[in-house]
MARTOR-780598 format. One record per residue: x, y, z of N, C-alpha, C in turn; residue in one letter. Coordinates in nm, 2 decimals. Layout:
<rs>
nu:X nv:Y nw:Z cau:X cav:Y caw:Z cu:X cv:Y cw:Z rest:A .
...
</rs>
This chain:
<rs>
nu:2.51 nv:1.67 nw:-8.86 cau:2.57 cav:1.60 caw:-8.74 cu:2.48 cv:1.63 cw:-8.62 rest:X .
nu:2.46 nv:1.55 nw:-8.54 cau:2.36 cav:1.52 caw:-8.43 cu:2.43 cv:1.61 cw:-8.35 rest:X .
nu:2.36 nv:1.72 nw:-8.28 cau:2.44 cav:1.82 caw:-8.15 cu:2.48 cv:1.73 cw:-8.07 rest:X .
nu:2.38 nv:1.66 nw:-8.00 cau:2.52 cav:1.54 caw:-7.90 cu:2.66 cv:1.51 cw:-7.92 rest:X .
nu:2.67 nv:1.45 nw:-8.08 cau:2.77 cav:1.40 caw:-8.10 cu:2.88 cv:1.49 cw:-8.15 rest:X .
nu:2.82 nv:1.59 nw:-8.19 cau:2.92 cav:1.74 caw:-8.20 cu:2.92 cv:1.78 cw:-8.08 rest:X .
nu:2.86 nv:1.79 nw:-7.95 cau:2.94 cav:1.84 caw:-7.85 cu:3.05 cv:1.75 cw:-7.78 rest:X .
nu:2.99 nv:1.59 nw:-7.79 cau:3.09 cav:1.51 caw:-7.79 cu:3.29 cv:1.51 cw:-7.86 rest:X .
nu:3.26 nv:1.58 nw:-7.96 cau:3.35 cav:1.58 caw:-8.06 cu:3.41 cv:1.71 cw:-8.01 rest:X .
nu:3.35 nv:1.81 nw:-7.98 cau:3.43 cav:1.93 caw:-7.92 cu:3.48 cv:1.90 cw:-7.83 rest:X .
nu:3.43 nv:1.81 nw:-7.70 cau:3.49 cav:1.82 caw:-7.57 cu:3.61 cv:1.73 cw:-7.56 rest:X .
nu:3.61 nv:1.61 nw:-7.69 cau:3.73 cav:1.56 caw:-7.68 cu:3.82 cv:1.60 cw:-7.79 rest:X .
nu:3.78 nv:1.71 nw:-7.89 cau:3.93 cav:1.71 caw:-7.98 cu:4.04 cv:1.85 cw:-7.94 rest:X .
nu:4.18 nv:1.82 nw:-7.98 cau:4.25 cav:1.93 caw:-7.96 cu:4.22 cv:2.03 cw:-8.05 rest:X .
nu:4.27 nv:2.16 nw:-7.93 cau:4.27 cav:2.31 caw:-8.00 cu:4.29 cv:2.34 cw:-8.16 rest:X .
nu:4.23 nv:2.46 nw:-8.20 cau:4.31 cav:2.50 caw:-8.36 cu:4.26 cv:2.36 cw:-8.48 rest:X .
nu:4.15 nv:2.29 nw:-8.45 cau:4.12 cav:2.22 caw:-8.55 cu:3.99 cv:2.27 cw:-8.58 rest:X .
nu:3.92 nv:2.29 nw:-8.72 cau:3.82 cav:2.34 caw:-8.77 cu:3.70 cv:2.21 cw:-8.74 rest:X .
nu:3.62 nv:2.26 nw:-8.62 cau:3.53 cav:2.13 caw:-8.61 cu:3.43 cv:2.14 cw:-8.69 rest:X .
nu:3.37 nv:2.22 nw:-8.72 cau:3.30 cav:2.32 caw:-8.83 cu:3.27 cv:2.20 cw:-8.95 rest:X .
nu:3.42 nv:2.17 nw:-8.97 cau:3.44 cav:2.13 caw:-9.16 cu:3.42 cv:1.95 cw:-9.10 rest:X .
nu:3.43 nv:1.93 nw:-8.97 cau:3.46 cav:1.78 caw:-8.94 cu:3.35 cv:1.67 cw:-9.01 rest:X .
nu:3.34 nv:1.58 nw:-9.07 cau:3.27 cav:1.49 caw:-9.12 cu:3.36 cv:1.34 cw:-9.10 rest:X .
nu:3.26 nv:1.25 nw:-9.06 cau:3.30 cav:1.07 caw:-9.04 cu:3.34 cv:1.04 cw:-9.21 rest:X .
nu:3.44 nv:0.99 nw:-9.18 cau:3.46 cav:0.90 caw:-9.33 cu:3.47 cv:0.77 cw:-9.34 rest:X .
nu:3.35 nv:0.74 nw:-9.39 cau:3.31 cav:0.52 caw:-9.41 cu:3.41 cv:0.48 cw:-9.42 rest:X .
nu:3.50 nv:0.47 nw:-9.48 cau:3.66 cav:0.38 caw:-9.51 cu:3.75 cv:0.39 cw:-9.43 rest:X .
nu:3.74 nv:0.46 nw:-9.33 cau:3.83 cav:0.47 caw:-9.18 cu:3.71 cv:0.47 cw:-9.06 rest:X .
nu:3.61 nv:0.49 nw:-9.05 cau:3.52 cav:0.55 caw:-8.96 cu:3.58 cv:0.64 cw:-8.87 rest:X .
nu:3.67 nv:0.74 nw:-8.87 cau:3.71 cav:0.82 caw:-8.78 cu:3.71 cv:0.98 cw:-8.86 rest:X .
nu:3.70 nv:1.11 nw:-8.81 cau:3.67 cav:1.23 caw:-8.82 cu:3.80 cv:1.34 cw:-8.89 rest:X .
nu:3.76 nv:1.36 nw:-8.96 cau:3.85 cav:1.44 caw:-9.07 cu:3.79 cv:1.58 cw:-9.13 rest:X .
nu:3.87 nv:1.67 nw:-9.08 cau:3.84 cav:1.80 caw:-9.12 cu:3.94 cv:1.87 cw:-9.26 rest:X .
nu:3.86 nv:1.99 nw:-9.27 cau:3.96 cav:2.03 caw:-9.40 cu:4.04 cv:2.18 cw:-9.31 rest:X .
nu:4.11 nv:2.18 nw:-9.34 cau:4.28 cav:2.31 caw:-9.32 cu:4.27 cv:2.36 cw:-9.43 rest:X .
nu:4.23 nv:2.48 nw:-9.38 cau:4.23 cav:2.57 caw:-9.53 cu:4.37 cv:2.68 cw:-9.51 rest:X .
nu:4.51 nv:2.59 nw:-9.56 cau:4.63 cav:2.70 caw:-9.56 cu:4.67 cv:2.80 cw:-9.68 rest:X .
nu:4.73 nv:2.85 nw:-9.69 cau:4.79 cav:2.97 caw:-9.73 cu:4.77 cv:2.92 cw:-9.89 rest:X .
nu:4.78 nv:2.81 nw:-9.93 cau:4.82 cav:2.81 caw:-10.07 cu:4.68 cv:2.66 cw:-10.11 rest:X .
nu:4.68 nv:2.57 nw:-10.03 cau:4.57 cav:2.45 caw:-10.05 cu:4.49 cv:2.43 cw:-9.93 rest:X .
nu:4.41 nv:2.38 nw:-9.95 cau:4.28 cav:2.32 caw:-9.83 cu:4.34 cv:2.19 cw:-9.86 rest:X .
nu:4.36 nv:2.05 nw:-9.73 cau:4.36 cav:1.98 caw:-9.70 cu:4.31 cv:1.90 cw:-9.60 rest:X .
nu:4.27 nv:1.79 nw:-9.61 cau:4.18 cav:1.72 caw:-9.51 cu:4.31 cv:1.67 cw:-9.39 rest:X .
nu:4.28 nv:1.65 nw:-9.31 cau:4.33 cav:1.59 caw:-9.18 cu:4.21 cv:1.55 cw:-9.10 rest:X .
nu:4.32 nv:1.45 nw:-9.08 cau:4.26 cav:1.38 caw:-8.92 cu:4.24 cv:1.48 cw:-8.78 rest:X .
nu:4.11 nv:1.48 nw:-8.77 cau:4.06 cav:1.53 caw:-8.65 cu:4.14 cv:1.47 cw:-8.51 rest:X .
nu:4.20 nv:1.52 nw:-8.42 cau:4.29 cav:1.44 caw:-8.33 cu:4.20 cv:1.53 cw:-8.20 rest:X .
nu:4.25 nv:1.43 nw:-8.11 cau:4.18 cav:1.46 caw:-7.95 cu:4.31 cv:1.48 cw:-7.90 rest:X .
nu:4.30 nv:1.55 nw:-7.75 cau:4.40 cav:1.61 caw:-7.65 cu:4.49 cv:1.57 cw:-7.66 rest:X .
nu:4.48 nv:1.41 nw:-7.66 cau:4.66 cav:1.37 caw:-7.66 cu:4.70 cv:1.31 cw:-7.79 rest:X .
nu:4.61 nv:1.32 nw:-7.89 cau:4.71 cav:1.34 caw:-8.02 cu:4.64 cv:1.20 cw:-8.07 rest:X .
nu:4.53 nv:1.14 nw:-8.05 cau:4.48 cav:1.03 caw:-8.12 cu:4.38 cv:1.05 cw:-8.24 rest:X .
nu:4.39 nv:0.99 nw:-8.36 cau:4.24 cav:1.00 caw:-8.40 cu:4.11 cv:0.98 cw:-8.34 rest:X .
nu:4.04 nv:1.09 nw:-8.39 cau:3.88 cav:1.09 caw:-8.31 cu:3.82 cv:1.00 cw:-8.41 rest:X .
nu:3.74 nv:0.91 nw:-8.37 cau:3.66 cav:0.81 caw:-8.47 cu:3.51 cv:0.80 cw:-8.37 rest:X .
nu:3.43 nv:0.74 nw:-8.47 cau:3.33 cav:0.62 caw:-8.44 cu:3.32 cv:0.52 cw:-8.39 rest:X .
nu:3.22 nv:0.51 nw:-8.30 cau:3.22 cav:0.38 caw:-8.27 cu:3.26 cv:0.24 cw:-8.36 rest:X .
nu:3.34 nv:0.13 nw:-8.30 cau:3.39 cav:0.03 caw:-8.42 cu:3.22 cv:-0.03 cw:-8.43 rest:X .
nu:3.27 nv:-0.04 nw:-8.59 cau:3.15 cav:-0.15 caw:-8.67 cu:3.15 cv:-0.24 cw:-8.65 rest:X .
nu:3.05 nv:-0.29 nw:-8.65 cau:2.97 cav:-0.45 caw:-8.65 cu:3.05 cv:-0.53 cw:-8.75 rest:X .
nu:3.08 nv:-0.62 nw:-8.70 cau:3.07 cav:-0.76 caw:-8.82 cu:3.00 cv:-0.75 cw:-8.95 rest:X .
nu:2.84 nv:-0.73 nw:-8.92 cau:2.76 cav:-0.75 caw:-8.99 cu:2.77 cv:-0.60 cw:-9.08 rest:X .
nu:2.79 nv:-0.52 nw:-9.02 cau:2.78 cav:-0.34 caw:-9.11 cu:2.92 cv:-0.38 cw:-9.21 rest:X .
nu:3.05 nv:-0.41 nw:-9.13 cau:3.16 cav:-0.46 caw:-9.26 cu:3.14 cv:-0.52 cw:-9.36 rest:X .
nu:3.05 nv:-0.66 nw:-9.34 cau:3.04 cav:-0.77 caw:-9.47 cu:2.94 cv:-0.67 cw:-9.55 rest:X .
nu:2.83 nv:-0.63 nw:-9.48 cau:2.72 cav:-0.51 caw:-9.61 cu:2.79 cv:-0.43 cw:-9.70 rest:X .
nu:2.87 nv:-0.32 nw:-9.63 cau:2.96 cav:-0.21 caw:-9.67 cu:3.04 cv:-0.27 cw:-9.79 rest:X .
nu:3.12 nv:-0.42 nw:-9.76 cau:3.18 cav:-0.47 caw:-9.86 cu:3.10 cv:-0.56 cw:-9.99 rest:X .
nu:2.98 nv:-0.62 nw:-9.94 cau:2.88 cav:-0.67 caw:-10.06 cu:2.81 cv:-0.53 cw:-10.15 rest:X .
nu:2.84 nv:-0.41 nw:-10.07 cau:2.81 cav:-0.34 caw:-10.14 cu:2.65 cv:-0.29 cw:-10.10 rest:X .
nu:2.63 nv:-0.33 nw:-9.98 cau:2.47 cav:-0.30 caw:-9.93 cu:2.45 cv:-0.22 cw:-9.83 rest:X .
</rs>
């Protein structure tokens, strides 16, 4: 991940989430980390200050139809 966009991603997400583990995921474009609790690790949504998912920029038209032709 580009330092920019990791400091970006620090300054807007809430406390107590592992930014560390955070990675974009193609099928949502928005930021999901793993919670490693007591008994399982689970992924969650990366959330900012007031509780929204953190994402990517929206895709293009053109990036959707590829992603779905499979290109």
């Amino acid at each position: 991940m580009e330092q920019q966009i990791k400091d970006q991603i620090v300054a807007r997400s809430a406390p107590n989430q592992d930014i560390a583990s955070a990675r974009l995921r193609p099928d949502d474009n928005c930021f999901w980390y793993s919670y490693v609790g007591p008994v399982e690790t689970t992924e969650l949504p990366l959330l900012t200050k007031d509780g929204r998912h953190l994402c990517g920029p929206e895709r293009t038209v053109a990036e959707t139809a590829a992603d779905t032709a499979g290109g």
